[in-house]
C-alpha positions as CSV (number, residue, x, y, z in Angstrom):
1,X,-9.5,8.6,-38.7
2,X,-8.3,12.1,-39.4
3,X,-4.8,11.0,-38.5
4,X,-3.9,7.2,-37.9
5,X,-0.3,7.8,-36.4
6,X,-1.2,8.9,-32.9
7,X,-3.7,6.5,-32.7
8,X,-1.8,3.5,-34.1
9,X,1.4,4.2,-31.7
10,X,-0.3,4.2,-28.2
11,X,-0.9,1.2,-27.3
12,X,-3.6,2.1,-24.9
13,X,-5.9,2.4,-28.1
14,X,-7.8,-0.8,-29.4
15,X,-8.3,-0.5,-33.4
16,X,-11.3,-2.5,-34.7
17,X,-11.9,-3.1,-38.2
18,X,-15.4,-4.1,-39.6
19,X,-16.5,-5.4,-42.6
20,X,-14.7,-5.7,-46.1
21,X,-11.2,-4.2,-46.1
22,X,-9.5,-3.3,-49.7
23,X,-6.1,-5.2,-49.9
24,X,-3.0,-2.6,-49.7
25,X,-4.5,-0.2,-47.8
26,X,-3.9,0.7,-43.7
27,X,-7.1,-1.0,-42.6
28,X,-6.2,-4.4,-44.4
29,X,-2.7,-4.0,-43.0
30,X,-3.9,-3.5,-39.5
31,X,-6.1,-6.3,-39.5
32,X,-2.9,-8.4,-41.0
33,X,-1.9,-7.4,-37.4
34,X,1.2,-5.9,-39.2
35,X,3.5,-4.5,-36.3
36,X,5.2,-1.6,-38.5
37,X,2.3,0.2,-41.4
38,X,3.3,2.6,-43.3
39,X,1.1,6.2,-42.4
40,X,1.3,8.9,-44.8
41,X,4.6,7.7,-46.0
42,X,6.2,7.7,-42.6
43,X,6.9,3.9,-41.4
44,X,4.8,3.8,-37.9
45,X,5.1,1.1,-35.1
46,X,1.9,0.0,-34.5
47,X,1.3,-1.2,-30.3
48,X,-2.5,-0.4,-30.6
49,X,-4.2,-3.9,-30.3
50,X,-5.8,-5.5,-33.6
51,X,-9.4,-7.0,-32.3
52,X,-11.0,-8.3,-35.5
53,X,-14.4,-9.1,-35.8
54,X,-14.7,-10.8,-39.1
55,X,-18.3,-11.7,-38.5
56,X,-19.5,-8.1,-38.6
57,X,-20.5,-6.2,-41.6
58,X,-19.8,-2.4,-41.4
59,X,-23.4,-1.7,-42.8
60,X,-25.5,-4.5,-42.0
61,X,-24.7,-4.3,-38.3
62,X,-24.0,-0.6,-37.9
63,X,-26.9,-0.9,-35.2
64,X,-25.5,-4.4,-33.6
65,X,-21.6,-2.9,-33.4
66,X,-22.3,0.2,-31.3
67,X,-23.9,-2.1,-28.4
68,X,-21.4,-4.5,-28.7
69,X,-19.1,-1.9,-28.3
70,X,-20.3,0.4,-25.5
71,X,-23.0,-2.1,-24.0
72,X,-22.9,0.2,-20.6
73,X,-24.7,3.2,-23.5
74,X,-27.6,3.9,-24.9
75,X,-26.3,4.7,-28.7
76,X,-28.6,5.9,-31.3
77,X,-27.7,5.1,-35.1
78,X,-29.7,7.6,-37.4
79,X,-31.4,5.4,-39.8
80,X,-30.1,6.2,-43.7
81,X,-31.8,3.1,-45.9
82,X,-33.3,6.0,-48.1
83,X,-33.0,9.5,-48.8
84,X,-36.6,9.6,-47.5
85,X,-35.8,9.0,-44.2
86,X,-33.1,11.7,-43.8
C-alpha cells in the first residue's frame, strides 16, 4: 500500500494479510485486529475489517489467493521461480 490511512479508515475496505508478518510493524498490528495503528506517526482508527487467513503462505499460494479472492475472474500470476523464466 502506497498509503495505508485512507485505506485503513473506510470501513468499506476488507484488509487481508497473508503469510508471515514481522512483529511491530502495521501488517502484524492489523492482523492483531488492533482498532487504533499508528500510520506514518499519525494514530489512525482502523474500521476496515481484519479477514485473516493464517493458512495461506504469501509465496507458496500466490496462484491459490487470487482465485480465492476474485473467484468470478480469470487472474493470471506471472510465474518468477527463476530468472529464466522472466
Amino acid at each position: 500500500m502506497p498509503h495505508p490511512k485512507p485505506c485503513i479508515e473506510d470501513e468499506a475496505n476488507e484488509i487481508v494479510p497473508v503469510g508471515w508478518r514481522a512483529e511491530h510493524t502495521l501488517v502484524c498490528k492489523l492482523a492483531e485486529e488492533w482498532n487504533i495503528v499508528p500510520t506514518f506517526e499519525i494514530l489512525t482508527q482502523r474500521r476496515a475489517q481484519v479477514v485473516r487467513l493464517n493458512g495461506y503462505s504469501a509465496y507458496a499460494d500466490r496462484d491459490d489467493y487470487p482465485a480465492y479472492a476474485f473467484p468470478n475472474m480469470e487472474v493470471k500470476v506471472p510465474r518468477t521461480d527463476s530468472l529464466y523464466d522472466l
